[in-house]
C-alpha positions as CSV (number, residue, x, y, z in Angstrom):
1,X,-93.3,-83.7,-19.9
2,X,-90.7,-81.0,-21.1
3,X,-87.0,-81.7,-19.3
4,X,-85.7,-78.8,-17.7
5,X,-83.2,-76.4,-19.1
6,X,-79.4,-77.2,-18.7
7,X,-77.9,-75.7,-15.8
8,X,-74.7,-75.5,-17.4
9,X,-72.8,-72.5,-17.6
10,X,-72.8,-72.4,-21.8
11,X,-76.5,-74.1,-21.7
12,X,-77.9,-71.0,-19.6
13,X,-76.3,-68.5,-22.0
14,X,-77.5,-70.3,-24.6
15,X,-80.9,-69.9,-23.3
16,X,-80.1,-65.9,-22.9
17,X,-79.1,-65.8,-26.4
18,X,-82.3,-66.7,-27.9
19,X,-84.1,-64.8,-26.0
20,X,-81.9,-62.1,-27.5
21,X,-82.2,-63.3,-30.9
22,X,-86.0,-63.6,-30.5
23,X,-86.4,-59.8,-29.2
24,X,-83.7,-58.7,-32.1
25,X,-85.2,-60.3,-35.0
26,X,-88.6,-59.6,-33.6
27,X,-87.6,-55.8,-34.1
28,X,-86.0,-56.2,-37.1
29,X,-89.0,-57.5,-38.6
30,X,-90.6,-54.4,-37.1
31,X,-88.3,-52.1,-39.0
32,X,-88.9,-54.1,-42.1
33,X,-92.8,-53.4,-42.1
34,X,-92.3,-49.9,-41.0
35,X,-90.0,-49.5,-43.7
36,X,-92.4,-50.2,-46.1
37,X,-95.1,-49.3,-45.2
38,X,-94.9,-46.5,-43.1
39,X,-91.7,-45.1,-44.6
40,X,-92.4,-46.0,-48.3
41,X,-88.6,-47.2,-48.2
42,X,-87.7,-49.2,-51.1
43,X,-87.0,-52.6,-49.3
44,X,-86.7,-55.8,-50.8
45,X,-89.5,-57.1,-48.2
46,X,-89.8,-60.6,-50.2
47,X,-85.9,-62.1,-49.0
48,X,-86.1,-60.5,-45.9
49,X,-89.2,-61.3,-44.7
50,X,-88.0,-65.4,-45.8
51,X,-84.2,-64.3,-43.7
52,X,-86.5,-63.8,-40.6
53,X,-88.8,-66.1,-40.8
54,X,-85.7,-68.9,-41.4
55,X,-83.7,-67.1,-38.1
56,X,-87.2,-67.6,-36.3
57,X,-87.1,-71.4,-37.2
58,X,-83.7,-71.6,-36.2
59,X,-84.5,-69.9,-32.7
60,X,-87.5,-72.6,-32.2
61,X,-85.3,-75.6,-33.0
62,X,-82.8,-74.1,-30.2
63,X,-85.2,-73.8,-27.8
64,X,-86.0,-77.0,-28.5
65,X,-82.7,-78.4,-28.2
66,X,-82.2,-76.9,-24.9
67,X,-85.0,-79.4,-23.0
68,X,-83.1,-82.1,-24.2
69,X,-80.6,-84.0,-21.6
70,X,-77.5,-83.2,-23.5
71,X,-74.8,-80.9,-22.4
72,X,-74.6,-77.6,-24.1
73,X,-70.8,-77.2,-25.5
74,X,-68.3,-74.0,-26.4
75,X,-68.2,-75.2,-29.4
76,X,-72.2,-75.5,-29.8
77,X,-72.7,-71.6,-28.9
78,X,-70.1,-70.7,-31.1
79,X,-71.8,-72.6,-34.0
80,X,-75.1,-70.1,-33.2
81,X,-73.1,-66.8,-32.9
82,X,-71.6,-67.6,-36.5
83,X,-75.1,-68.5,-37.5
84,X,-76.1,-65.0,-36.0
85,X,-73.4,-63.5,-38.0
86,X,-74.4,-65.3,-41.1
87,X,-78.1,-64.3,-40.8
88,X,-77.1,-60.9,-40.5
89,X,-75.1,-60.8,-43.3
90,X,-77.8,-61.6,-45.8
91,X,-80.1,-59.5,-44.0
92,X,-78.0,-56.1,-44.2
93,X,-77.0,-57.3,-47.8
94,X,-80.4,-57.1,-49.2
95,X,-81.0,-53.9,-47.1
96,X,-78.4,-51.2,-48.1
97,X,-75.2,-53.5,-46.8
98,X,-72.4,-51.2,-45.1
99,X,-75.4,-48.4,-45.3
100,X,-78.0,-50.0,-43.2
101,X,-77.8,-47.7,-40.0
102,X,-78.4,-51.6,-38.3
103,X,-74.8,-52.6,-39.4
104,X,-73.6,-52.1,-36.3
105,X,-75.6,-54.7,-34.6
106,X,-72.3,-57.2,-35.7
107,X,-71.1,-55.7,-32.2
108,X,-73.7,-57.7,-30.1
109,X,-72.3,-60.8,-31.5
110,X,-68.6,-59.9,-30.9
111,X,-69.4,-58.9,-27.0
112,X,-71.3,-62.1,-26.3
113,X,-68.3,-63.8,-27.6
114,X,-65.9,-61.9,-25.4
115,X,-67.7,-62.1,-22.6
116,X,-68.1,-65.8,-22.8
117,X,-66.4,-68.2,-25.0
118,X,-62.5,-69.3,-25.1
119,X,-59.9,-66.6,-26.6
120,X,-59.9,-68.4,-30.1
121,X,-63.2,-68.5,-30.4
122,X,-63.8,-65.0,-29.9
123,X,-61.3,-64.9,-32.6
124,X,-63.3,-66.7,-35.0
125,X,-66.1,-64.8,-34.6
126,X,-64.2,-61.2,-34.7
127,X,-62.9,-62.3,-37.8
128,X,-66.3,-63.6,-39.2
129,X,-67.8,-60.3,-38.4
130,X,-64.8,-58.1,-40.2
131,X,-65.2,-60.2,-43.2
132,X,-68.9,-59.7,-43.3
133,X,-68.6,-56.0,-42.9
134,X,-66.1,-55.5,-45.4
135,X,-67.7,-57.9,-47.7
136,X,-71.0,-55.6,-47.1
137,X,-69.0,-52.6,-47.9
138,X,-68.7,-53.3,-51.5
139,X,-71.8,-55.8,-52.4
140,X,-75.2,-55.3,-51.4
141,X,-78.6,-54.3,-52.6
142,X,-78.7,-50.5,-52.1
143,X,-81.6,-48.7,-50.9
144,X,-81.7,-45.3,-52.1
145,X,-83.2,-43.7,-49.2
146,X,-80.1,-44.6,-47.0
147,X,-78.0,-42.6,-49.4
148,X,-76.4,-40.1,-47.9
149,X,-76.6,-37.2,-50.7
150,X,-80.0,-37.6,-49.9
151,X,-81.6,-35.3,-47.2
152,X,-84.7,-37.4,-46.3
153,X,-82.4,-40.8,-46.0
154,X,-79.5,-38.5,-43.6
155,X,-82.4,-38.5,-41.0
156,X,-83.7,-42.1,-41.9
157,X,-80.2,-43.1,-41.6
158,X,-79.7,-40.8,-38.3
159,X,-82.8,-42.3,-37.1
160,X,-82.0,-46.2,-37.8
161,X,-78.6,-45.5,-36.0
162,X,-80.3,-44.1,-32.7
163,X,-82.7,-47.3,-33.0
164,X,-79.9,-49.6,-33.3
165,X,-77.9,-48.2,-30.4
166,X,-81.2,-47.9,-28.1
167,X,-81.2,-52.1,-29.2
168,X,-77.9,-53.2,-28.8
169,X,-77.6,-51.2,-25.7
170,X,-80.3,-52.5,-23.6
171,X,-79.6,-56.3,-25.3
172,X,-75.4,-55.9,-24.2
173,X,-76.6,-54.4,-20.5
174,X,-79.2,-56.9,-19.7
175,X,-78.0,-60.1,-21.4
176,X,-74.4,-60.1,-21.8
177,X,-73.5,-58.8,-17.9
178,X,-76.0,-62.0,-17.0
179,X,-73.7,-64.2,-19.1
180,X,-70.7,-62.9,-17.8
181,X,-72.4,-63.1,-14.3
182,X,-72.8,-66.7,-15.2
183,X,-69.2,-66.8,-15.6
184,X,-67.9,-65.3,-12.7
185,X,-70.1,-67.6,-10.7
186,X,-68.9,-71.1,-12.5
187,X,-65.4,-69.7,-11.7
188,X,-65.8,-69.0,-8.0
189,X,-67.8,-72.6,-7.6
190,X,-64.4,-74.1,-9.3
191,X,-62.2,-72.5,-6.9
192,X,-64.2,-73.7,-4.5
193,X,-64.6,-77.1,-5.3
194,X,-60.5,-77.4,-5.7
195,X,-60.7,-76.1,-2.3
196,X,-62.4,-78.6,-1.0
197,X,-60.3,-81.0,-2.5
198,X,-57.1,-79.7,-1.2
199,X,-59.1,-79.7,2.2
200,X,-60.1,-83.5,1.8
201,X,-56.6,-84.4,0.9
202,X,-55.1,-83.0,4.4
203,X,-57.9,-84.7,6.2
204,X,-57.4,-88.1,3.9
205,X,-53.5,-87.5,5.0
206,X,-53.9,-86.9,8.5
207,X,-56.4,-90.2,8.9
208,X,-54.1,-92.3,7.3
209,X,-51.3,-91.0,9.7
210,X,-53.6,-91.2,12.9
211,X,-54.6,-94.6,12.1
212,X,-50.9,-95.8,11.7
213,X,-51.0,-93.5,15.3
214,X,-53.7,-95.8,16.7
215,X,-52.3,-98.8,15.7
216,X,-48.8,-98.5,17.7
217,X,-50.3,-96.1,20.5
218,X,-52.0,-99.7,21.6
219,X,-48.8,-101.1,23.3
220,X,-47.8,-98.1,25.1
221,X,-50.9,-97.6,26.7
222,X,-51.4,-101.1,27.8
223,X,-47.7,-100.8,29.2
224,X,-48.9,-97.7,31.5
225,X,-52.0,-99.9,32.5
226,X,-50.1,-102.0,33.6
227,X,-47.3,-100.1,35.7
228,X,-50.7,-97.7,37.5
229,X,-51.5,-101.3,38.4
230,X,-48.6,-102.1,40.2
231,X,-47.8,-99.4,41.7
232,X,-51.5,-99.0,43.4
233,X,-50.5,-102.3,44.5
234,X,-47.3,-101.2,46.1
235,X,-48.8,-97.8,47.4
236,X,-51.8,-98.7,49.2
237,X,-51.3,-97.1,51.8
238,X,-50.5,-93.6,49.9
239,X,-54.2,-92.0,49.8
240,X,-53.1,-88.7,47.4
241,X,-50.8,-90.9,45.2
242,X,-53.6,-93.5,45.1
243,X,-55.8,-90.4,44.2
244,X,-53.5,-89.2,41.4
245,X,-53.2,-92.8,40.4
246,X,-56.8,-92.8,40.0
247,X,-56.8,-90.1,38.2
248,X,-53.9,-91.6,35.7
249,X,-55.8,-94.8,35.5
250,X,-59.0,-93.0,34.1
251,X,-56.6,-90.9,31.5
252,X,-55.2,-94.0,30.5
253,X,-58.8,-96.0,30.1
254,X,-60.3,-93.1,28.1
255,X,-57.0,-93.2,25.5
256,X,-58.0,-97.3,25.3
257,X,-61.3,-96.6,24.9
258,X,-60.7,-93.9,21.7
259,X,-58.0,-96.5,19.8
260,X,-61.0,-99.0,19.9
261,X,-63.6,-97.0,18.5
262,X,-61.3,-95.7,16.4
263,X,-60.6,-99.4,15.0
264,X,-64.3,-100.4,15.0
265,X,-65.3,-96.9,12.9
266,X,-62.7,-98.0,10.3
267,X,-65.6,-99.5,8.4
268,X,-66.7,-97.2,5.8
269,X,-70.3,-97.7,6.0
270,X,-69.9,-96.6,10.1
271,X,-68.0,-93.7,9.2
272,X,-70.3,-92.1,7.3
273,X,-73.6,-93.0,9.2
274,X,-75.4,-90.5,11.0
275,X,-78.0,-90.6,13.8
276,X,-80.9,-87.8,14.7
277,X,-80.3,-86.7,18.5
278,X,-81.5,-83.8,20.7
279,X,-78.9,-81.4,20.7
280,X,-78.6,-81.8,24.8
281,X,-78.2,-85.8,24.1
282,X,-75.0,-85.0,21.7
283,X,-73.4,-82.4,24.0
284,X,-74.2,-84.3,27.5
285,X,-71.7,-86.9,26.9
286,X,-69.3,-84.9,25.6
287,X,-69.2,-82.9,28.4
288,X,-69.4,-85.4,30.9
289,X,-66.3,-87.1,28.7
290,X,-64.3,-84.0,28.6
291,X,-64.7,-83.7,32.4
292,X,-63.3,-86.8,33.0
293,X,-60.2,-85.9,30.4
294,X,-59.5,-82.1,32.2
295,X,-61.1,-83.3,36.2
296,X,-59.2,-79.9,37.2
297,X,-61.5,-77.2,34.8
298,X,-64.3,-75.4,36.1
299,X,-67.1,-74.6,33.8
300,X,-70.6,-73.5,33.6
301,X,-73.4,-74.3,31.1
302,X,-76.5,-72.5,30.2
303,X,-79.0,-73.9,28.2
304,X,-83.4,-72.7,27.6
305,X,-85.7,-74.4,29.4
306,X,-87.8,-74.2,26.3
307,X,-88.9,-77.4,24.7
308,X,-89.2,-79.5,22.4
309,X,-85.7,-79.7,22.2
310,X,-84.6,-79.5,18.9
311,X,-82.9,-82.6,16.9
312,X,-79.5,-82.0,14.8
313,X,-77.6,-84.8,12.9
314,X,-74.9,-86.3,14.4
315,X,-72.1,-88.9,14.5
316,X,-68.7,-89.4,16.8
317,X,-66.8,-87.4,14.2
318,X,-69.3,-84.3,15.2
319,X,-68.4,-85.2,18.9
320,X,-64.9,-85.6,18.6
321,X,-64.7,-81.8,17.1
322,X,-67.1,-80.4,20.1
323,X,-64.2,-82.2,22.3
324,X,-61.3,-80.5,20.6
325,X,-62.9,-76.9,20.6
326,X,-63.9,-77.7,24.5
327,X,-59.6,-78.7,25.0
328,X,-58.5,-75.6,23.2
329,X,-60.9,-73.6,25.6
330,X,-59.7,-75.2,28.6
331,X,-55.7,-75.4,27.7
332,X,-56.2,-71.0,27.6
333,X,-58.6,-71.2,30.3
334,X,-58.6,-73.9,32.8
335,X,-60.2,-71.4,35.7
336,X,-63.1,-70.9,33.9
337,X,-65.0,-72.0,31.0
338,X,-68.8,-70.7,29.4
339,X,-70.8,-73.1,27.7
340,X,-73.6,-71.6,26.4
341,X,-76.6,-73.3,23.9
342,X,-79.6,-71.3,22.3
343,X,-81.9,-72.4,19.7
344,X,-84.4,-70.8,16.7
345,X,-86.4,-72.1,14.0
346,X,-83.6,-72.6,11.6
347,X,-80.3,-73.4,14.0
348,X,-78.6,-74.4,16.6
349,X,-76.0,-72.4,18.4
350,X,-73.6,-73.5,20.6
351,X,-71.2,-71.0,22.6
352,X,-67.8,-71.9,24.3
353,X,-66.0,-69.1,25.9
354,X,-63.0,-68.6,27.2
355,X,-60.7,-66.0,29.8
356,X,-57.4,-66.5,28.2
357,X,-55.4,-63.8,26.0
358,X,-57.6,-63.7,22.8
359,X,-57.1,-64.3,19.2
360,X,-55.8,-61.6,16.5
361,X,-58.6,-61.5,13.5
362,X,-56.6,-61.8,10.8
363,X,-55.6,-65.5,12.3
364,X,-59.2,-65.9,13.7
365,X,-60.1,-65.7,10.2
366,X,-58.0,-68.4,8.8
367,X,-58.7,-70.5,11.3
368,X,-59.9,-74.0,9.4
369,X,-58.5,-73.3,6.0
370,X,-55.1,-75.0,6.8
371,X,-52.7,-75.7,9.9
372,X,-52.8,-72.6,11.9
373,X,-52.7,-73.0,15.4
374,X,-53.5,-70.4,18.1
375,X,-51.2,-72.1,20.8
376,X,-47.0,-72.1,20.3
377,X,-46.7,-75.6,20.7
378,X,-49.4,-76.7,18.4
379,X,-49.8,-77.9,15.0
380,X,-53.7,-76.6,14.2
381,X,-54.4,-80.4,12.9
382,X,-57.5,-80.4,15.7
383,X,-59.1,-76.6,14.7
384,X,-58.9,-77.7,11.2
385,X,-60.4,-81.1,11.5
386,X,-62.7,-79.6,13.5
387,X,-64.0,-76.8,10.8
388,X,-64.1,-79.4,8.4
389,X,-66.2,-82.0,10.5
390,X,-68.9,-79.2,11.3
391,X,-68.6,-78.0,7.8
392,X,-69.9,-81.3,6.8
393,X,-72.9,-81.0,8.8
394,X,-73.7,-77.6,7.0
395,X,-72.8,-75.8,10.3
396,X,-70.2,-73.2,10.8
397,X,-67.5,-72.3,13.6
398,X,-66.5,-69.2,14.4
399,X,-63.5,-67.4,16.6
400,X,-63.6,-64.0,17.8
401,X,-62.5,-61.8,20.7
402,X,-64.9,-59.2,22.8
403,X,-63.9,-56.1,24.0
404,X,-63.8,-58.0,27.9
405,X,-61.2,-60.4,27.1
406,X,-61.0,-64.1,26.2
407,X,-62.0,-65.7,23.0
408,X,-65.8,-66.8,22.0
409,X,-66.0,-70.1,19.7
410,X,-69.8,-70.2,17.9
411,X,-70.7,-73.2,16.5
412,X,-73.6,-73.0,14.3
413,X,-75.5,-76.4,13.1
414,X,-79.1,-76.8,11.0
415,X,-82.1,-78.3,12.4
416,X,-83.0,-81.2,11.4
417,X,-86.2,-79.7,9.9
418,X,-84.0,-77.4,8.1
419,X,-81.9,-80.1,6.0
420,X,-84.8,-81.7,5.3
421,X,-86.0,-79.0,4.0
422,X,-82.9,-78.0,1.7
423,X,-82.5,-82.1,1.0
424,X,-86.3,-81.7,-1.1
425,X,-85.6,-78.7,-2.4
């Protein structure tokens, strides 16, 4: 069984430029028996009929080298552009040299090169192709009827000239904008990639920090547990302190609660371990955990009736962002609150709106790609964890303003039937 072809950037031009070679030496040939038979040129057929048939071998072993596992290099590519310019060199010398109205086919070469290979390398091959061309200028085997005192080889000539520009043309527009395409393409995946990286190093910055948090946020909290304590005991008979007591004491045993997860998800292996839930079982108990956090904001959910209800991935890290967009919506908004969830074939979509002043776009857009914060006293550390946790479920979150007021946060997350789906493919 063949391998497939490298997916490289310089293995998939590789492949383009033997497909290029193959249709250019193919109509070469072409000319060659037109020449001479048609044409009754005088064309050493013998040499170039063996220069073809040698280029041809040389594009079959490439095409075999390409279904093999290794990595196509720079270097490699440039060693089959100077092989191009080589092969073109004896061919034009035994066919008229500077004459042949096919001269200017050492172009084709020179673009690829530009388009595609390191500055120095397109060097080599600019100066491989002006030594051939002057070399060609002053040795070859003419061909008298691509003289030009002759009348018959001026229109042979003319004609070979149109030919060649009507090849190179069509070979430069459809090959060597693919190439560069490729290009472009490798470059924009880079600069993603290193933005990723720069994104994993704030998170990987801002865990260590909040686990050095955790760890001293322990004897605090346990010192408040233990004053809300006493001082039920010594207000008993206060019901609305003993209410916002109550209220203290729950704020204080849902901080506890966090720290200790927090420690026990220290494990690697838990961190990264995911479970399949209904989407109503994942945003359920963070609802009914957010109300206990803000007791005072009203809120409303809608959700379809329609079932089955579909299944998403999830872990606490996905709840923990669904939490901080729900706080942000409630610190603007604590009147009111929107929580809507809809559903398709592909997605879920989950809508939290707010009544509070709005978001600018230009900051809306922003949003997740560093610390930007929508509120004055905030650092944006929970809006960009938060992009980054539901990025890593392939979803998306999104901030905008309608024209009625108030800020909408979308959060978009796959079906489960969906990553599978992309995981086989």
């Amino acid at each position: 069984m063949n391998q497939p072809l490298p997916l490289s950037t310089p293995g998939r031009n590789l492949v383009r430029l033997t497909l290029m070679r193959g249709i250019a030496w193919t109509g070469f040939s072409l000319a060659v028996i037109a020449g001479t038979e048609i044409l009754k040129i005088h064309l050493l057929a013998v040499p170039l009929i063996a220069i073809i048939i040698v280029m041809a071998g040389l594009n079959m072993l490439t095409w075999w080298r390409l279904h093999k596992p290794y990595p196509v290099t720079d270097s490699e590519y440039l060693f089959h552009l100077l092989a191009d310019v080589v092969g073109l060199s004896l061919f034009f010398y035994y066919s008229g040299g500077a004459n042949n109205p096919f001269v200017s086919y050492f172009l084709v070469p020179l673009t690829i090169s530009a388009a595609t290979l390191p500055w120095i390398f397109t060097w080599i091959i600019a100066a491989a192709v002006l030594s051939a061309y002057t070399f060609l200028m002053q040795f070859y085997i003419a061909v008298p009827e691509l003289s030009h005192s002759n009348h018959v080889g001026i229109n042979l000539h003319l004609l070979g000239m149109w030919l060649n520009f009507l090849l190179s043309t069509g070979l430069i527009t459809t090959f060597v904008f693919k190439m560069a395409h490729t290009l472009r393409d490798r470059e924009k995946t880079l600069g993603e990639v290193r933005e990723k990286h720069m994104r994993d190093e704030q998170i990987l910055a801002v865990a260590t920090q909040a686990a050095g948090t955790a760890h001293e946020l322990g004897t605090p909290l346990s010192t408040l547990a233990i004053m809300i304590k006493d001082l039920e005991k010594d207000y008993a008979d206060d019901p609305l302190l003993q209410e916002d007591l109550a209220i203290m004491r729950e704020q204080v045993d849902s901080c506890k609660t966090k720290l200790q997860q927090l420690t026990r998800q220290a494990d690697k292996d838990q961190q990264v371990s995911q479970n399949q839930v209904d989407i109503c079982d994942l945003l359920v108990p963070v609802i009914e955990h957010w109300k206990v956090l803000r007791p005072e904001v009203k809120y409303q959910l809608t959700s379809p009736d329609s079932t089955p209800i579909p299944k998403v991935k999830s872990d606490q890290t996905l709840e923990q962002a669904l939490l901080n967009l729900l706080n942000n919506a409630a610190d603007v908004s604590p009147e009111q609150v929107d929580i809507s969830v809809s559903w398709d074939q592909s997605q879920v979509t989950i809508k939290i709106k707010d009544y509070g002043p709005g978001i600018a776009p230009e900051v809306a857009e922003r949003l997740g790609e560093t610390f930007i914060s929508t509120k004055e006293e905030g650092m944006g550390i929970g809006l960009f964890l938060t992009h980054s946790t539901i990025n890593r479920f392939n979803g998306t979150v999104k901030l905008y303003s309608p024209k009625e007021g108030g800020t909408i946060t979308q959060v978009t997350l796959p079906l489960l039937s969906t990553l599978s789906e992309s995981d086989q493919s």
